[in-house]
C-alpha positions in Angstrom: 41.5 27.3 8.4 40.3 28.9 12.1 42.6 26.8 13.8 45.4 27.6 11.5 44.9 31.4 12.1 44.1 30.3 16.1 46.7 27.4 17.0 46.3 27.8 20.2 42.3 28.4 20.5 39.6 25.3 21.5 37.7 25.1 17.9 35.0 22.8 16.9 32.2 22.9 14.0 28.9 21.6 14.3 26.8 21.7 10.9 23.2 22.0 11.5 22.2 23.4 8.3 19.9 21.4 6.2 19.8 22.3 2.8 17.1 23.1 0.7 15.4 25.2 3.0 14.2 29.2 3.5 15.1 31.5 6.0 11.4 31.3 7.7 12.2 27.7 7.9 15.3 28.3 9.7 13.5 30.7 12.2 10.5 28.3 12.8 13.2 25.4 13.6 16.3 27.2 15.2 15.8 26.0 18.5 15.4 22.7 17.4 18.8 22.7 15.3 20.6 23.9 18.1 18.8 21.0 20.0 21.1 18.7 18.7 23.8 20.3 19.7 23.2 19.6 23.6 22.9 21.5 26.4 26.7 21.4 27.0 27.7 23.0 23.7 28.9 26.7 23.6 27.9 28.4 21.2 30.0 31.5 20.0 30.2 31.8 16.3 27.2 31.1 14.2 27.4 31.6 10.6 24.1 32.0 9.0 23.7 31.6 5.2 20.3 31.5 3.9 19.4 33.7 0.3 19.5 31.2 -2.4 16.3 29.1 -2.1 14.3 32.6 -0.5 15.5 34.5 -3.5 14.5 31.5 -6.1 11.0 31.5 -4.7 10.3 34.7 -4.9 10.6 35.8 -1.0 10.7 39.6 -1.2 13.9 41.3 0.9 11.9 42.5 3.3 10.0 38.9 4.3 13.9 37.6 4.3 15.4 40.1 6.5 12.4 39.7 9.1 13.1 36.0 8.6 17.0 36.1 9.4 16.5 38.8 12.2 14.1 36.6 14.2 16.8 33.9 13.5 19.6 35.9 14.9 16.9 37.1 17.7 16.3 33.6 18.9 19.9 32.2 19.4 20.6 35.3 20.7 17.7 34.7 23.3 18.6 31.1 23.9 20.5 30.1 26.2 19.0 26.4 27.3 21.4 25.0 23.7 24.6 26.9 24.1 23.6 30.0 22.5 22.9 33.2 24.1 23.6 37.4 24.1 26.9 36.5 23.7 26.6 34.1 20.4 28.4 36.3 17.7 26.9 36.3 14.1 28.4 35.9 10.6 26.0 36.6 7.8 27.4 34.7 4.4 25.9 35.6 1.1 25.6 31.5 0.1 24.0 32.6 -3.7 24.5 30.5 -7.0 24.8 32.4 -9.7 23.0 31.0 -12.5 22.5 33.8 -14.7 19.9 31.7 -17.5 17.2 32.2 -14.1 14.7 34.1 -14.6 15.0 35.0 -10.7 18.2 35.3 -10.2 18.4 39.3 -11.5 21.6 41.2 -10.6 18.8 44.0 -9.1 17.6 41.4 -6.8 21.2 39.8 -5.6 22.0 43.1 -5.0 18.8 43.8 -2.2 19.6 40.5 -0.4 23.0 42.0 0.0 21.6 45.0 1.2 19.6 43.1 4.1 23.4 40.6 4.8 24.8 43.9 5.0 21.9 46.3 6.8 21.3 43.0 9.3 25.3 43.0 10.1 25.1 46.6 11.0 22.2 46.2 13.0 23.5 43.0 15.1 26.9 44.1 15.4 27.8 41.3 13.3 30.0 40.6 9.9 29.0 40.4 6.7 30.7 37.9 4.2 29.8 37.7 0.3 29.9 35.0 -1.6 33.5 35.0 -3.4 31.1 34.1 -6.9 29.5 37.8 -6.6 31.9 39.4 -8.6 31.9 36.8 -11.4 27.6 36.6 -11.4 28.0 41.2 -12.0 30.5 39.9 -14.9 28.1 37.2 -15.9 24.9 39.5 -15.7 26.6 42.4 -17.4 27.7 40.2 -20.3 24.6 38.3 -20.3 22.6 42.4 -20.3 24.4 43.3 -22.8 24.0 40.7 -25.9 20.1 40.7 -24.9 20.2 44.2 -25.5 
């Protein structure tokens, strides 16, 4: 789709994500991930989409938001892996909505948004939601209102 809307731009992915994971996972291993991208690769977009399986275990939005900053802080600070200052960051919202868990509460999909969107202001980065948000408010509203 990128090089669709860029024709004439360079563009190659590199998936280092491993799924399953937390965001204090992802900020204990970072460097380590990029590792395997090599010492020749630039980075200039990251994507970062962790929320799920922090939200599922209880992780408050607090511990998550220091998690992804020091995530963002370390790429930002490394420039051995093809990161650096200059590495932009989008923030994507990756949440399944499965409204029959007991975690998954609209009130508590609606603070990790918060921290997507308070960390892209802060970073001078971009925030993407998941495009399932609006149907999990539908789903939650629906499901809220024949408990009730």
């Amino acid at each position: 789709m990128l090089q669709q809307q860029y024709p004439n731009a360079n563009i190659t992915f590199k998936n280092i994500a491993l799924g399953g994971k937390h965001a204090e996972w992802g900020y204990k291993n970072i460097v380590k991930r990029l590792g395997y991208l090599g010492e020749d690769w630039d980075t200039d977009l990251m994507i970062l989409a962790y929320g799920g399986n922090d939200l599922t275990a209880g992780h408050t939005p607090e511990t998550f938001k220091s998690n992804m900053q020091a995530i963002i802080d370390t790429v930002r600070k490394d420039t051995t892996n093809g990161a650096g200052p200059d590495t932009e960051v989008l923030l994507w919202s990756q949440y399944i909505c499965n409204t029959d868990v007991e975690q998954y509460t609209l009130d508590k999909h609606m603070a990790y948004r918060d921290v997507y969107i308070e960390l892209a202001e802060e970073n001078e980065g971009d925030y993407m939601s998941n495009f399932l948000a609006s149907k999990c408010v539908d789903d939650f509203e629906r499901k809220e209102h024949f408990l009730s």
